[in-house]
N, C-alpha and C positions, 0 to 999 in steps of 0.2 A: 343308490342312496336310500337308506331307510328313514323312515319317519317317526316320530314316537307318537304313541296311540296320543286317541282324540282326549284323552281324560287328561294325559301328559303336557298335552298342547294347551288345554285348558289353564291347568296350572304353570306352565309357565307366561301363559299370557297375564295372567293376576300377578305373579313376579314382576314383569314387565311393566306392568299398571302403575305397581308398587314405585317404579325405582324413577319411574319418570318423576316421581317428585322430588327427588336427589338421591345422591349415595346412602347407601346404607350398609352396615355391616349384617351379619346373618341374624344376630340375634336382636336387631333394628328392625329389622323385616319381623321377625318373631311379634315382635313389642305390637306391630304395626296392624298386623292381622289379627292379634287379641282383640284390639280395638272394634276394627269392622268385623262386623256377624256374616259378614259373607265369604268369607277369607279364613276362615275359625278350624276349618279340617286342612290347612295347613301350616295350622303356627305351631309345631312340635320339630323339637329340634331334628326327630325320625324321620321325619317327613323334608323340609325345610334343605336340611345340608346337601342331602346326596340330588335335590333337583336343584339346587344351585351349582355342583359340581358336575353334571350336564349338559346344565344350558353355558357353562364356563368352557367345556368340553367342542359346546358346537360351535362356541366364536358369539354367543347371543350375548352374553354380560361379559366384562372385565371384573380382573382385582388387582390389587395389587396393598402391600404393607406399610404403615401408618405408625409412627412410633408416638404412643400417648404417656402419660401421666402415668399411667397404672399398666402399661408395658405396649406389645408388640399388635396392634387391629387389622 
């Protein structure tokens, strides 16, 4: 089993931080880390998506589709 470095781990533990206060879509989470100054080097969509597609990868987070007002979340 491989591990993802400590940096990787770091950041998805702040994901994890994040979501424990409810769901969020990715650019929720975006919104969220503007916010906190601690969380700031990873509110970019560059950053953000492919470590959520990841930790969605290892079994850490779920998703699933949400049909809104303004189309498909």
């Amino acid at each position: 089993m491989s591990y993802p470095e400590s940096s990787d781990r770091t950041k998805m533990l702040l994901v994890l931080s994040l979501l424990e206060q409810g769901e969020q879509t990715g650019f929720g989470l975006i919104r969220m880390m503007e916010i906190r100054r601690e969380f700031a080097f990873l509110a970019e969509e560059a950053m953000i998506y492919p470590l959520l597609h990841e930790m969605y990868s290892k079994g850490l987070i779920t998703s699933y589709e949400k049909q809104t007002e303004v189309g498909i979340r």
